[in-house]
N, C-alpha and C positions, 0 to 999 in steps of 0.2 A: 414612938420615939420622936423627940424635939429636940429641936438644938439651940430653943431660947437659950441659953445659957452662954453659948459659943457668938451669938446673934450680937448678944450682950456685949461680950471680952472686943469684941473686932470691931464693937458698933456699927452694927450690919442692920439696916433695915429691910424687912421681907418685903417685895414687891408684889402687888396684889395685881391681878389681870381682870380687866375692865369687861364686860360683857360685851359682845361687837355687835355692833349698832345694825339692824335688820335693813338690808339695800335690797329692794324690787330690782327683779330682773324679767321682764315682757319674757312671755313664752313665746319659740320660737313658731308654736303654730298650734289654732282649739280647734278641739274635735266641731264638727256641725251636725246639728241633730234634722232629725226629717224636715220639721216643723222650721227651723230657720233655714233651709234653702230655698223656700221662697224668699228670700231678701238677698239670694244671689244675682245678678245680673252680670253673665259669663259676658265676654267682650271677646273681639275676632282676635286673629294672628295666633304668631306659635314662635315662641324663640325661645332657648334653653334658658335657664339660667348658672348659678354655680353649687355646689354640691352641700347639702348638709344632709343631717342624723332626721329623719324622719319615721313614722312607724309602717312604711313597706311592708313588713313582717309582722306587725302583730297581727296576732292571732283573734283581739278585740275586733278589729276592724274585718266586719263581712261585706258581701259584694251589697252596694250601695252604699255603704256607710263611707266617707267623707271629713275632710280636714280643713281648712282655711288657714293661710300663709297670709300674713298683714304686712303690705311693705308699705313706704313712703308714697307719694306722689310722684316725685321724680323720679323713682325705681320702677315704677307702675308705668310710667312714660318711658323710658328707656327699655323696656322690658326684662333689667335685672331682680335680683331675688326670686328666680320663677325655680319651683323644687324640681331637681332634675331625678324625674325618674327612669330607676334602673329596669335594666332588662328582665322580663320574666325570669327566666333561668335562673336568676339572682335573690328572686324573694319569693320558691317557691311557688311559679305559677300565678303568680297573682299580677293582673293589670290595673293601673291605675290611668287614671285621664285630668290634663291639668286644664283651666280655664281662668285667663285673665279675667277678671273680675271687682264690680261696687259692690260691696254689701250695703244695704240700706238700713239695715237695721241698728248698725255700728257708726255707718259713715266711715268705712274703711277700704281701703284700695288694695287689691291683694290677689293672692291665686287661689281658688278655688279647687280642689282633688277630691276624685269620688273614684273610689273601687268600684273597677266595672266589670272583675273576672276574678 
């Protein structure tokens, strides 16, 4: 059923919807394979940071396997953006360990996490 017809009487133009334009959004943080943590270079100290959606709980992630959190320079110096991990109790037993860190391989500044339990 059309309503060309009614389109017509009212002189009604149909408005056609544009396809929306594809925008990049940086992932909040890629997996790291065995082979690229040697291009991590863990750096000292330990300061929380604020809370986002990480994969705690998935079930991909076994003891050793590892994530990379990319933040800025001056987030990296300040020590914000660092993932703040939850309590065992909270992701089924599972522990992780964060380490400030250069990746070399990127030339990126960021925290490093590896499931150690």
């Amino acid at each position: 059923m059309t309503f060309d017809h009614l389109n017509k009487s009212f002189n009604i133009e149909t408005m056609k919807l544009e396809e929306p334009e594809e925008t990049y959004t940086p992932a909040l943080f890629t997996r790291v394979s065995k082979k690229q943590r040697q291009f991590i270079i863990k750096q000292g100290g330990n300061r929380s940071g604020r809370g986002c959606s990480y994969p705690w709980k998935d079930p991909n992630y076994e003891v050793g396997d590892s994530f990379w959190k990319a933040v800025s320079l001056k987030e990296w110096e300040e020590g914000t953006g660092r993932p703040n991990v939850p309590h065992s109790n909270k992701v089924g037993g599972r522990l992780w360990k964060t380490y400030k860190a250069y990746r070399e391989d990127t030339k990126q500044y960021g925290y490093f996490v590896e499931r150690i339990q």
